[in-house]
C-alpha positions in Angstrom: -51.0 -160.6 158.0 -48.7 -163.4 160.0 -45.8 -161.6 160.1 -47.4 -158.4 161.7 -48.5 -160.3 164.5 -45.0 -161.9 164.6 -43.7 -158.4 164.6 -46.1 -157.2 167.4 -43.8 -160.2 169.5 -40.4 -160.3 168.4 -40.0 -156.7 168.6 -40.9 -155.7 172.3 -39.2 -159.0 173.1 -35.8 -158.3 170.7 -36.1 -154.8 172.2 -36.3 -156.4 175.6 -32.8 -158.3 174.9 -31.2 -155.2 173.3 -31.8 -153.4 176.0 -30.8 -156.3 178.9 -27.3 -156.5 176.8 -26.7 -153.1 176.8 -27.1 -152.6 180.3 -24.7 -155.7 181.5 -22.0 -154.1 179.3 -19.1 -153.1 181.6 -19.1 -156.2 183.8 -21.8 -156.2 186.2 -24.6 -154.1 188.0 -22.8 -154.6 191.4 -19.5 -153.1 190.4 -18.3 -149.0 189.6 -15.4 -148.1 188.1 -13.5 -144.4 188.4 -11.5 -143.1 185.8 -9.2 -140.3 187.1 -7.3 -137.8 184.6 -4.5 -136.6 185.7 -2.5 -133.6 184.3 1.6 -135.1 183.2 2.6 -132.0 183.7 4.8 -131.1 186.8 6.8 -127.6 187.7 10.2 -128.3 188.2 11.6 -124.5 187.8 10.5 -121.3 187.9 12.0 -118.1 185.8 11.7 -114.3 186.9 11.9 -112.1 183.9 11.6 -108.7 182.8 8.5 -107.0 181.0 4.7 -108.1 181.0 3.6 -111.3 181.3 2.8 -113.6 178.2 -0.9 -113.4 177.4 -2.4 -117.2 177.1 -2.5 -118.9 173.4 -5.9 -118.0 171.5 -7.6 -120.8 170.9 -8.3 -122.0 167.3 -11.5 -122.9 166.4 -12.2 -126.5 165.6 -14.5 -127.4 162.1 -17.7 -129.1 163.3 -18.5 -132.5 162.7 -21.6 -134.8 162.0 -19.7 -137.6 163.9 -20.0 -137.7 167.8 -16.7 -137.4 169.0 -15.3 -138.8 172.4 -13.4 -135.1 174.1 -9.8 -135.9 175.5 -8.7 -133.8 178.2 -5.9 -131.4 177.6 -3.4 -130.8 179.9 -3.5 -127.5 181.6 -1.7 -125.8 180.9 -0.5 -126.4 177.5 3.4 -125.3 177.6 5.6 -124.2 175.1 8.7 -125.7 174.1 10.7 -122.9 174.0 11.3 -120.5 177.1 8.8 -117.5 176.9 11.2 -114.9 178.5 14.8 -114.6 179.6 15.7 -114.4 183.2 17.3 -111.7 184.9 21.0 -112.0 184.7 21.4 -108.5 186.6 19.1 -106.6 189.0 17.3 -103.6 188.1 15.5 -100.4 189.0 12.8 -98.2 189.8 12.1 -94.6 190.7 9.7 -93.4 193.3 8.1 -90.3 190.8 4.5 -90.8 189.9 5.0 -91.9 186.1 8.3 -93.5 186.2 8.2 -95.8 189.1 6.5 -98.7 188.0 8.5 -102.3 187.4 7.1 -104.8 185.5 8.2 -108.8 185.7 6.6 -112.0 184.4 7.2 -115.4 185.9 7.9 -118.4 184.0 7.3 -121.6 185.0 9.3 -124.8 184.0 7.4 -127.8 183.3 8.2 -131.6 182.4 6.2 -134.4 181.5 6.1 -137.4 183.2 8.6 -136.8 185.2 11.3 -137.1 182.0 13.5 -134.2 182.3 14.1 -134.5 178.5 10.9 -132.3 177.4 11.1 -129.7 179.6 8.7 -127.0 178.7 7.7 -123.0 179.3 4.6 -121.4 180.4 3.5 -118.2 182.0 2.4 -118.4 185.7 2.3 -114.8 186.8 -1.2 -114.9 187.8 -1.4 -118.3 188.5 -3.2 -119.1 192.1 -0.7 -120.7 193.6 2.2 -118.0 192.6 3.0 -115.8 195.3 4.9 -111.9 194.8 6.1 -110.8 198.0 8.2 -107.2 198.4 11.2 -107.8 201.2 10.4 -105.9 204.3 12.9 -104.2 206.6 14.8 -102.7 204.0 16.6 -99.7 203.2 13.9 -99.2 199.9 10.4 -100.4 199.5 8.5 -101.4 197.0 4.7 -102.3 196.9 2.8 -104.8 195.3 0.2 -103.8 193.2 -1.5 -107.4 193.4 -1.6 -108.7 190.1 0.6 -109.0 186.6 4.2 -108.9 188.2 4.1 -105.5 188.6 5.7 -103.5 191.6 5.6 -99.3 192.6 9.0 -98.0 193.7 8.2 -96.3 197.7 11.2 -95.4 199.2 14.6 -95.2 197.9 17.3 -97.8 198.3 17.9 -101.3 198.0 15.3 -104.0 198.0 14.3 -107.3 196.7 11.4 -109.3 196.1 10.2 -113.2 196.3 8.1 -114.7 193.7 6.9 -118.7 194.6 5.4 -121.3 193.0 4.8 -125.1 193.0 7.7 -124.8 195.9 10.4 -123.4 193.8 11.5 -119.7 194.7 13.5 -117.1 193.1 14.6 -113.5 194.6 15.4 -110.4 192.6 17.0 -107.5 193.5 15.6 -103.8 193.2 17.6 -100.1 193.2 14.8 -97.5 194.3 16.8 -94.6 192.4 19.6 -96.3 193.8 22.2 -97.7 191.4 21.7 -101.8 191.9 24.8 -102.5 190.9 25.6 -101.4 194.5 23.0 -103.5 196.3 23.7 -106.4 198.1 22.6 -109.9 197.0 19.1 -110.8 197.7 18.9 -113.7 199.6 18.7 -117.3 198.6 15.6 -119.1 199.6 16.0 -122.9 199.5 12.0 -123.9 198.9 11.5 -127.8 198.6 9.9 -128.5 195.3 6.7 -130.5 195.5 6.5 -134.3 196.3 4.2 -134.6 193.2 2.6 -133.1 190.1 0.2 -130.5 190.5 -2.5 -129.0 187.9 -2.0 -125.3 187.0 
């Protein structure tokens, strides 16, 4: 019968402590700490390559577990170590027919880690926000955007080019509209200045 009335004490009063312990954990009531993630990932390149653009990895389901488990950010995105596409050596072309004058390009973004140009890696940043497709303008040809997945519409025939951007890097193909573009000029070369620090994608 003694001990229940000592447990009817110690308890709320052990609790008490417990609880008081618990809550000066961390150094202080005063005090607030802010943990920032950052993403190690900065662009340092950017490709412009033929076809469509790479679809994103699927994700692989993860077994459950009875443990509680601390998440760790990812970086996003996750890049590849090998390139995803190979960049235009040569221009190309397009007709102006419905059916046959549609070009399709993927850009490819070049990534390193830390800022260690050692581990250079790949990803796919057609649709990416912050990449920008723009069709040249006062030109013999034109070409139009169609807004999304790197792909252009021949309009008029003759020689063009377009500008695809990101993370301040800028590359400029050039485009026959049923014109041969071997015999184009050059596009262009766009000197962007890259960015003064990482940037999340």
């Amino acid at each position: 019968m003694i001990w229940r009335r000592r447990c009817l004490v110690l308890v709320p009063v052990l609790s008490f402590l417990a609880a008081a312990l618990i809550m000066s954990c961390g150094g202080g009531g005063s005090s607030s700490t802010t943990t920032t993630v950052s993403n190690p990932f900065a662009i340092i390149g950017l490709n412009v390559c033929p076809g469509t653009p790479v679809p994103p990895p699927t994700p692989t389901p993860t077994p459950s577990s009875t443990a509680t488990k601390t998440p760790r950010p990812s970086p996003t995105p996750t890049p590849t170590p090998t390139p995803e596409c190979s960049p235009m050596a040569t221009a190309t072309s397009v007709g102006t027919a419905p059916g046959s004058n549609t070009l399709q390009f993927q850009a490819q973004g070049i990534f390193n880690r830390n800022n260690n140009l050692n581990t250079a890696k790949f990803h796919d940043v057609t649709n990416n926000d912050s990449t920008v497709w723009n069709p040249a303008g006062n030109t013999a040809g034109s070409i139009s955007y169609t807004g999304s997945n790197g792909l252009f519409i021949g309009v008029t025939s003759g020689c063009t080019f377009f500008i695809v951007s990101d993370g301040g890097f800028t590359k400029s193909v050039v485009v026959g509209v049923n014109t041969d573009p071997a015999t184009c000029p050059a596009a262009p070369v766009i000197v962007a200045k890259p960015p003064a620090s990482p940037r999340p994608q």
